[in-house]
N, C-alpha and C positions, 0 to 999 in steps of 0.2 A: 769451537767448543764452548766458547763463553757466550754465545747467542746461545744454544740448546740448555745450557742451566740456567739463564734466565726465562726462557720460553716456559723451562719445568715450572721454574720459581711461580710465574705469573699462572699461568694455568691450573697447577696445582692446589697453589693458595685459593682461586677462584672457585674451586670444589669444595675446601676444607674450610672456609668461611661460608657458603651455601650450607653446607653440612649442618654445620653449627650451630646457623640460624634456624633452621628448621626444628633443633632443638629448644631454642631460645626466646622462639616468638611462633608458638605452634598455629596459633588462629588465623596470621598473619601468612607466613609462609609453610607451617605442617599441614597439621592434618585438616585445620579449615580451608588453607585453600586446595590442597587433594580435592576436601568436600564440595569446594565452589565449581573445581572444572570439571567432576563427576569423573572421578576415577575408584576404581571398583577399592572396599576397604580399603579407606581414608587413613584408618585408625592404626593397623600393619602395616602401609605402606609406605606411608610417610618417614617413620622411622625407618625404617629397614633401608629406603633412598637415603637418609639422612648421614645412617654408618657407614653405607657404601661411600657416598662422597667425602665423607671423611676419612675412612680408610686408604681409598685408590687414589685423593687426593694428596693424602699424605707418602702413599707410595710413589708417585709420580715425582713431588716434590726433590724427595734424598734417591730417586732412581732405582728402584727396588723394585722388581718386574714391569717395568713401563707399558711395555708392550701389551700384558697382561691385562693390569690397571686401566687397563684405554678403554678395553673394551666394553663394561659395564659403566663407565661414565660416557661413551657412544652412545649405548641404550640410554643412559638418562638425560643428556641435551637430546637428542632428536625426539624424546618423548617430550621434553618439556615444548622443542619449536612445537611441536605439532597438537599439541593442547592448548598452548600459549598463542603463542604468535601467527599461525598460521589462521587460525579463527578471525583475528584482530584486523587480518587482510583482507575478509570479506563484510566488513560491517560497516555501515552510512560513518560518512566523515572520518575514516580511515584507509588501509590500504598499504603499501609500501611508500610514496613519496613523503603522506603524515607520517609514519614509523622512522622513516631517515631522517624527517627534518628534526624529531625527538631527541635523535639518536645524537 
């Protein structure tokens, strides 16, 4: 029991500090970079990801439809790997073994 609210704790936090920042350093992590990886309405999207991870983050955190909550933070890591990182694996002097030795 006390591994799964620590799991919440960590994972949760990790959305609802994302959230945050998106609000806090928009050029940075909102809506400029929406704009840098060419995601359609930079300027609505941004925020609208931003509440969400701060919401469902925070719902995960104290337990509060988990199950729920999972599912729209699903959508937004596998949107992030696959705008982010997955790109990052095919470009000169990168790849998965640079990305790990990073990591």
């Amino acid at each position: 029991m006390r591994a799964v609210i620590l799991i919440r704790l960590l994972v949760g936090w990790v959305f609802v500090s994302e959230g945050i920042q998106k609000f806090l350093f928009p050029a940075a992590l909102g809506v400029g970079r929406f704009m840098k990886i060419g995601l359609p309405h930079p300027a609505v999207l941004a925020p609208v990801v931003g509440a969400v991870e701060i919401a469902c983050g925070a719902a995960v955190i104290v337990g509060l439809w988990t199950r729920l909550a999972s599912i729209p933070l699903l959508a937004v890591i596998v949107t992030a790997i696959i705008t982010t990182k997955i790109p990052e694996l095919h470009q000169p002097g990168q790849g998965f073994w640079f990305m790990l030795h990073d990591a």
